[in-house]
C-alpha positions in Angstrom: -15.5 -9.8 -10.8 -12.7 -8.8 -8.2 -13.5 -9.4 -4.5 -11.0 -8.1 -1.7 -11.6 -10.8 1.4 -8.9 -8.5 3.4 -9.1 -4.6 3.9 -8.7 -2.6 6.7 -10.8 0.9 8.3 -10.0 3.2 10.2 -12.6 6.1 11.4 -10.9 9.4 11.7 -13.3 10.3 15.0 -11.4 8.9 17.3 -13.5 10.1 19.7 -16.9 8.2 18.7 -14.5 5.5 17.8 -11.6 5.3 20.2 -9.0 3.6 19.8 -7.3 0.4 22.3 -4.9 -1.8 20.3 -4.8 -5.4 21.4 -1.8 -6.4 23.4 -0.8 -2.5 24.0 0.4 -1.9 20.8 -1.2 0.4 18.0 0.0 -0.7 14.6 2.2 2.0 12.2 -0.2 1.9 9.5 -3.4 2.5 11.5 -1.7 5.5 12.8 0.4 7.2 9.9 -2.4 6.1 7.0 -6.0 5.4 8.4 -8.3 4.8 5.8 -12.2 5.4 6.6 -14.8 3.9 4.7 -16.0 6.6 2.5 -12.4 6.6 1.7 -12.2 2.9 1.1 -15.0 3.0 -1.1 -13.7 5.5 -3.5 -10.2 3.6 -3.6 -12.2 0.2 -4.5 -14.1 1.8 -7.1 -11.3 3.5 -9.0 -9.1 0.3 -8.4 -12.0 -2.1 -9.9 -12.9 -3.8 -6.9 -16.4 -4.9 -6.5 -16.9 -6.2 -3.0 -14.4 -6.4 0.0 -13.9 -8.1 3.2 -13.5 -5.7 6.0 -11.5 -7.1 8.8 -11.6 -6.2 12.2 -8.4 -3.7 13.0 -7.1 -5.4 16.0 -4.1 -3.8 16.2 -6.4 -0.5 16.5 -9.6 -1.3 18.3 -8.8 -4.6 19.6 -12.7 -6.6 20.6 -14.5 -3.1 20.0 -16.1 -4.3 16.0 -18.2 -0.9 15.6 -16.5 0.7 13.4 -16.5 -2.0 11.1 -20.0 -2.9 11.6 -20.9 1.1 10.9 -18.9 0.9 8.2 -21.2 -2.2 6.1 -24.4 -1.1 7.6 -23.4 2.0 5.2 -23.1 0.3 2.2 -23.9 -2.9 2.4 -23.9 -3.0 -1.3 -20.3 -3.2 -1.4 -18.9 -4.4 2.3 -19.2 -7.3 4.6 -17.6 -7.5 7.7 -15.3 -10.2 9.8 -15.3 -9.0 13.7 -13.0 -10.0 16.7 -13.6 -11.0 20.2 -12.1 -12.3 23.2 -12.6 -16.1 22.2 -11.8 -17.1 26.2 -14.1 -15.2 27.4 -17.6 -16.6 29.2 -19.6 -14.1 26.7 -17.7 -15.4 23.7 -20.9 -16.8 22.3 -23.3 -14.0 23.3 -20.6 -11.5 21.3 -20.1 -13.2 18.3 -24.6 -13.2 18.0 -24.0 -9.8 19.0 -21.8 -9.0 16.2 -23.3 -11.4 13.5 -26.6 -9.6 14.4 -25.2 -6.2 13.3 -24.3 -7.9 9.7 -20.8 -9.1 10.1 -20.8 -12.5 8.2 -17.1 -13.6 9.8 -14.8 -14.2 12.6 -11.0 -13.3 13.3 -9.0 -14.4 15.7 -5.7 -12.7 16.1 -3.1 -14.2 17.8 0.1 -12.7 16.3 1.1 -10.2 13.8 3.1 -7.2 12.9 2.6 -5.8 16.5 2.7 -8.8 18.7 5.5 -11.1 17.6 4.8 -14.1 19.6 2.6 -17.0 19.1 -0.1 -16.7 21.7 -2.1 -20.3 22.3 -4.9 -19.2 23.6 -6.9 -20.2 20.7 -6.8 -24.0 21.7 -7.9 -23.8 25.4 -10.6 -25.1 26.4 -12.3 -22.1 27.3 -12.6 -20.8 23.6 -14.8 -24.1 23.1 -17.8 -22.7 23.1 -16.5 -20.5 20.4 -15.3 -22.7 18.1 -18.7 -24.8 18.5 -20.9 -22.1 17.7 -18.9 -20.8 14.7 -18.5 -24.5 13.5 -22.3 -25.2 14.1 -23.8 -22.0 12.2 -20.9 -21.9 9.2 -19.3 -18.8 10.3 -15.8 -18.6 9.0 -12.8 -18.0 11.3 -9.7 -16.1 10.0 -6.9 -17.4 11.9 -3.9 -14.2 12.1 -1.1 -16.5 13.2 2.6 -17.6 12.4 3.8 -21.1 11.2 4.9 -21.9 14.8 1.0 -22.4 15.8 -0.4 -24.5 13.7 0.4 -27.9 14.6 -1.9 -26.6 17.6 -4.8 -25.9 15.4 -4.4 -28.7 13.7 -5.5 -30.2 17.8 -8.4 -27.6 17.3 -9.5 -28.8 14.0 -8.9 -32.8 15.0 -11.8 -31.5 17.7 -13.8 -29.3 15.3 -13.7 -31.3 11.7 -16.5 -28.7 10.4 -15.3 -25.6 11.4 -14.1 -23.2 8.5 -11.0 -21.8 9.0 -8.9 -19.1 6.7 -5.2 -18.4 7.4 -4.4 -15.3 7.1 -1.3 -14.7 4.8 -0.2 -18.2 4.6 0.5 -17.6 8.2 3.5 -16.0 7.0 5.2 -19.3 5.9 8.3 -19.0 4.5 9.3 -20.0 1.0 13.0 -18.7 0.1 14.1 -23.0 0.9 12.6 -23.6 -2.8 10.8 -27.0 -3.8 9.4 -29.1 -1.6 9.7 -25.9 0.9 10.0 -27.6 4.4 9.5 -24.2 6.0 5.9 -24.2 5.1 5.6 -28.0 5.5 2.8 -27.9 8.8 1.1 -24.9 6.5 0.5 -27.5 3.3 -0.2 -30.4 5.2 -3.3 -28.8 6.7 -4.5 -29.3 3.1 -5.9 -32.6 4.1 -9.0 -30.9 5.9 -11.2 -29.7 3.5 -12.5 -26.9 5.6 -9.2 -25.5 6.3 -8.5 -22.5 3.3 -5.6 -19.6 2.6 -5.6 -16.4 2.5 -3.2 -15.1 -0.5 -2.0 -11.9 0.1 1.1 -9.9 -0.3 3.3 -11.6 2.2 2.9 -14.6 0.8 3.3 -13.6 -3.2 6.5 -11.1 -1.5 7.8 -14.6 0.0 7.8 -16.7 -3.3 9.5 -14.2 -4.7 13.0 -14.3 -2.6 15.5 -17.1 -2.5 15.0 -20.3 -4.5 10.9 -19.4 -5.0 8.9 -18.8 -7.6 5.7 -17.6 -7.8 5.1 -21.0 -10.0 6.6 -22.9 -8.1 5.2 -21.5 -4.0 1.6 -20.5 -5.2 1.4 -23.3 -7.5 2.1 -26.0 -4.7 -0.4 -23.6 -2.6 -3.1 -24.4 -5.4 -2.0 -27.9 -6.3 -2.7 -28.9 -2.4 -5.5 -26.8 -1.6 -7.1 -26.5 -4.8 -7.9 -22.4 -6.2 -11.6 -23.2 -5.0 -9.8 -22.9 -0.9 -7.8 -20.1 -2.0 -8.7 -16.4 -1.5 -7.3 -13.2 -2.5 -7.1 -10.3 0.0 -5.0 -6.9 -0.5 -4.4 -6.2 3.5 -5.1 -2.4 2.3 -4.0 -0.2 3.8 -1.7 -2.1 6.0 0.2 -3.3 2.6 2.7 0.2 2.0 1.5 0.0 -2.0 -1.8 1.6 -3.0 -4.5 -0.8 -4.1 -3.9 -1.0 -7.4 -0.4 -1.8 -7.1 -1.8 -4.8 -5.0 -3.7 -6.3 -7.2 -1.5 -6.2 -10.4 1.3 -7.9 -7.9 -1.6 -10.8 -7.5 -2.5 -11.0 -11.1 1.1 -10.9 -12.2 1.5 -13.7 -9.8 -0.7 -16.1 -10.7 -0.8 -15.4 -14.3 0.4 -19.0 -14.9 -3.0 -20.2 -13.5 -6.0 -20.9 -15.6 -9.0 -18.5 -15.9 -10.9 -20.8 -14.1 -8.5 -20.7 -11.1 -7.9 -17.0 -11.2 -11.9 -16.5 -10.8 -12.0 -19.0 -7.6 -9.0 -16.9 -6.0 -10.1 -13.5 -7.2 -13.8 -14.2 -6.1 -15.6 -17.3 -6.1 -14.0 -18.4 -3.1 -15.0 -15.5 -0.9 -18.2 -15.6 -2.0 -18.5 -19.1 -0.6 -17.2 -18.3 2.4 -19.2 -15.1 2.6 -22.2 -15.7 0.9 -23.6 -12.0 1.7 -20.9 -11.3 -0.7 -22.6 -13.0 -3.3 -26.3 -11.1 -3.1 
C-alpha cells in the first residue's frame, strides 16, 4: 500500500476555475507544469500509488477549494481532499462545513512558502479561534505550511488547543546540514511532546538530511525516534517537486530504507489513513 498525503491540481480551464494566488503571487510550478486530475490519476497509477492527499493550491487559487473538491467528487475511489480558508475570517466556521460537506476530509493553513517568504502570524490571533475549535472538536486535521521561525507560536496555539491535529508540512523546512543533535530544527523536534502534533516527510526534508553533516539516518531517524513512524507521513508535493513521481518516491524509500517494515508502512500509509480515515474505505 503507498498513499501520497501531498499532491497538487491544477485545472487547465482557467476560466471555470480561475485563478487568484494568495498573497499576489502565482507559484512557478502551477504555471509552467499544471497537472489536472485526470492527469494525476494516470501518473499515480503508473507510479504505484494507491490513494493521495490532494492539497489545496494556495499559491494558485488561494480560499477558492473547487477544484479540488471537483477533483475527489470524480473519483473518490482514489482522492481525498485538504481545503484552505481565510482562518480570520467571521465565516471561518461556516466555510470549513462548507468544504467538509463537499468531501474534503482536511484543513491547510498556509502561512509561508515558496511564494511568500515571510512568516505570517496570523494563525495564532484570536480571531482564528473559532477555527481552531471546530477543527479540534470534530477531528479534522490541520496542515500547517510554515517555516521554523513560527512555531514556538503554535506551540501558544496548541498550549490553547491540546486536541487539535496538526501536520507540518515539510518539516517546516527545518534545517539539518548542523548534523547531530541539529539545533536548527530544535523548536521542530521538541513539538514531539504533544501527541497530536505529526510531520509531513517530503522532499525538502529528505533533500535537507542529505547536505552538510546529515544523514538520512541520522535527520529522519531522530524525526522517527521523537515522533514515532506512526506521526509520520509521506507526501511527494507532486507536481511542485521538479522530479516526476516516481523519482519521488524511490528518493523516500531509499531514505528510509534503514527503517523497519513496520515503520516504512506507518510513513508510507498507515498514518494518513489515520489522519484521513476516508483514505482508509
Amino acid at each position: 500500500m503507498l498513499i501520497d498525503s501531498h499532491c497538487h491540481v491544477i485545472a487547465t480551464d482557467t476560466k471555470r476555475y480561475p485563478l487568484k494566488p494568495l498573497f499576489g503571487k502565482q507559484s512557478d510550478w502551477s504555471a509552467e507544469h499544471p497537472l489536472d486530475y485526470q492527469d494525476m490519476v494516470a501518473a499515480t497509477k503508473a507510479a504505484g500509488v494507491d490513494k493521495s492527499v490532494l492539497v489545496q493550491a494556495s499559491s494558485a487559487y488561494a480560499f477558492d477549494n473547487s477544484y479540488v473538491a471537483d477533483s475527489v467528487a470524480a473519483h473518490p475511489e482514489r482522492f481525498t481532499g485538504v481545503f484552505s480558508i481565510d482562518v480570520v475570517a467571521p465565516d471561518a466556521v461556516q466555510k470549513m462545513k462548507y468544504w467538509m460537506s463537499k468531501g474534503l476530509t482536511g484543513m491547510r493553513i498556509f502561512t509561508s512558502g515558496s511564494t511568500h517568504a515571510e512568516q505570517e502570524t496570523f494563525f495564532a490571533d484570536e480571531a482564528a479561534y473559532p477555527a481552531w475549535t471546530y477543527a479540534s472538536d470534530t477531528g479534522l486535521s490541520v496542515c500547517m505550511q510554515m517555516r521554523v521561525k513560527g512555531l514556538p507560536l503554535l506551540e501558544k496555539v496548541l498550549q490553547r488547543f491540546p486536541k487539535a491535529r496538526v501536520i507540518i508540512d515539510h518539516f517546516a523546512r527545518a534545517e539539518a546540514a548542523d548534523g547531530p543533535p541539529f539545533a536548527a530544527a530544535a523548536p521542530l523536534f521538541a513539538l514531539a511532546r504533544r501527541p497530536n502534533v505529526y510531520l509531513k516527510l517530503t522532499h525538502r526534508p529528505i533533500e535537507a538530511s542529505l547536505m552538510g553533516n546529515a544523514t538520512p539516518e541520522k535527520f529522519l531517524g531522530r524525526a522517527v525516534q521523537e515522533f514515532g513512524a506512526n506521526r509520520i507521513l509521506w507526501g511527494s508535493n507532486f507536481p511542485a517537486a521538479k522530479p516526476p513521481l516516481p523519482e519521488l518516491i524511490a528518493m523516500a524509500r531509499n531514505a528510509l530504507a534503514f527503517l523497519s517494515q513496520s515503520d516504512q508502512d506507518w510513513i508510507f500509509y498507515k498514518t494518513a489513513q489515520t489522519l484521513y480515515p476516508a483514505l482508509g474505505k
